[in-house]
N, C-alpha and C positions, 0 to 999 in steps of 0.2 A: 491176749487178743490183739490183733494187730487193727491200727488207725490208716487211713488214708488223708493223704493231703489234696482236696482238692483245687487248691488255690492257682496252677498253672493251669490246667483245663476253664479257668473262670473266663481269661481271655480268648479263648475261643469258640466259647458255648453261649450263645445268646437265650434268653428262656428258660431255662434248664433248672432255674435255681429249685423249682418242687422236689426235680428229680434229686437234685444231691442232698435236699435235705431230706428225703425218702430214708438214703442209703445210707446219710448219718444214724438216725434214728434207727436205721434195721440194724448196725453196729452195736448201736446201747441198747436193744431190746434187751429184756429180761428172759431168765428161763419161764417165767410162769405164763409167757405167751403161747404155751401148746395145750393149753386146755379150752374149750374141748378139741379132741385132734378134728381134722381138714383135709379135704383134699379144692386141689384148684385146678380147675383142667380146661384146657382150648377144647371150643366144640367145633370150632371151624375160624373161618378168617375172622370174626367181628362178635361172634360169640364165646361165651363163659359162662363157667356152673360152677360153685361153691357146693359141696357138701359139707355139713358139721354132724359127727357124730352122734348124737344127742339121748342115748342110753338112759333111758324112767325119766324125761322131760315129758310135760302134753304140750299139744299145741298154743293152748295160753297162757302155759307157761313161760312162752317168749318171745319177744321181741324183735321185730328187724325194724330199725331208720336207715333212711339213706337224706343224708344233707352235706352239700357241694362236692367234697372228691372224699369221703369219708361213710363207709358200710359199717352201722355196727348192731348186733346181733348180741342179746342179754336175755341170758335163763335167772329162773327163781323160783325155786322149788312151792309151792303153795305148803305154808305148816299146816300138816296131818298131826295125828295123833301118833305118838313117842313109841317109835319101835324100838325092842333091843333086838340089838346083832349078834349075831354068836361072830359073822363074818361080813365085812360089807366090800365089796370089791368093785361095785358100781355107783359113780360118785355121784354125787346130788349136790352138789355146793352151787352155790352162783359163780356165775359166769358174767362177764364181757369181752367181747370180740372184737376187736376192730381191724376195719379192711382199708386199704389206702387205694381209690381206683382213679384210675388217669382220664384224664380229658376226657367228656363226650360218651364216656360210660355209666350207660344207666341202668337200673336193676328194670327189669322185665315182672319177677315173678318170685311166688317164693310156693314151695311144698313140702309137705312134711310127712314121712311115710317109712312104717316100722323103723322108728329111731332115726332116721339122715331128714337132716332139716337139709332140700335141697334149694340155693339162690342162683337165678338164672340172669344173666348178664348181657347185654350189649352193647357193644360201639357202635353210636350210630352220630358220622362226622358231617358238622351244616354246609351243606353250597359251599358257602362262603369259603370256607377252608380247604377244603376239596382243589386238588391242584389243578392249576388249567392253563392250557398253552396261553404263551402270547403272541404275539402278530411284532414282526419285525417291521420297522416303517424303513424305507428307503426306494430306490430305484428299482422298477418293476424290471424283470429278467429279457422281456421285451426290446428295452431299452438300451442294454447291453449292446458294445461294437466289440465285433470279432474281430481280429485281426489275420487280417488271411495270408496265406503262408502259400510257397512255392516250393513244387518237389525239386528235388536235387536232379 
């Protein structure tokens, strides 16, 4: 697997450090982060939906927190009584998920219907942060002298 350096981009990125330590961590991830599989989809400019596959879970069977930039989503099967399998090809094991989400994203909602546990998302940015012109101060255009010129 190949590393990145990011240490020449430091001087140029002011803030940014969440992001690179995001992209560290998605570097070490483990293979055992694709259980249960996912989908993550743009619903529009400021919206997002999580699906997790969730195949013989019930609904109280799990869990979603959402606390500061971190979504995470935990199954657990409730002990039944001791089947045997001739074959078992849909898994039941516990689960944790974690979701890494940026700034100003917050969870809306959450559904759950024939197996996709669906998490509904959005960015929603304050005033404050929101860009907004600024007023140049100096000499009104008014004020300006033309200098007047003569045809040839």
């Amino acid at each position: 697997m190949r590393t990145y350096d990011f240490a020449p981009l430091w001087r140029s990125t002011i803030g940014f450090d969440r992001f690179f330590d995001l992209v560290d961590a998605a570097q070490h991830a483990g293979s055992d982060d694709n259980y249960p599989p996912c989908n993550v989809e743009r619903l529009g400019e400021d919206r997002y939906q999580i699906s997790l596959a969730l195949a013989g879970f019930a609904p109280d069977e799990i869990a979603i927190t959402a606390e500061q930039n971190v979504l995470t989503v935990e199954g657990r099967k409730a002990d039944k009584a001791q089947r045997e399998f001739l074959y078992q090809g849909i898994s039941s094991r516990p689960f944790k998920r974690q979701f890494n989400l940026a700034d100003y994203v917050q969870v809306r909602g959450a559904a759950f219907d024939n197996g996709l546990l669906q998490i509904e998302l959005i960015r929603e940015i304050p005033e404050a942060m929101k860009p907004r012109r600024i007023a140049i101060n100096g000499a009104p255009a008014s004020k300006v002298q033309q200098i007047e010129t003569r045809a040839a």
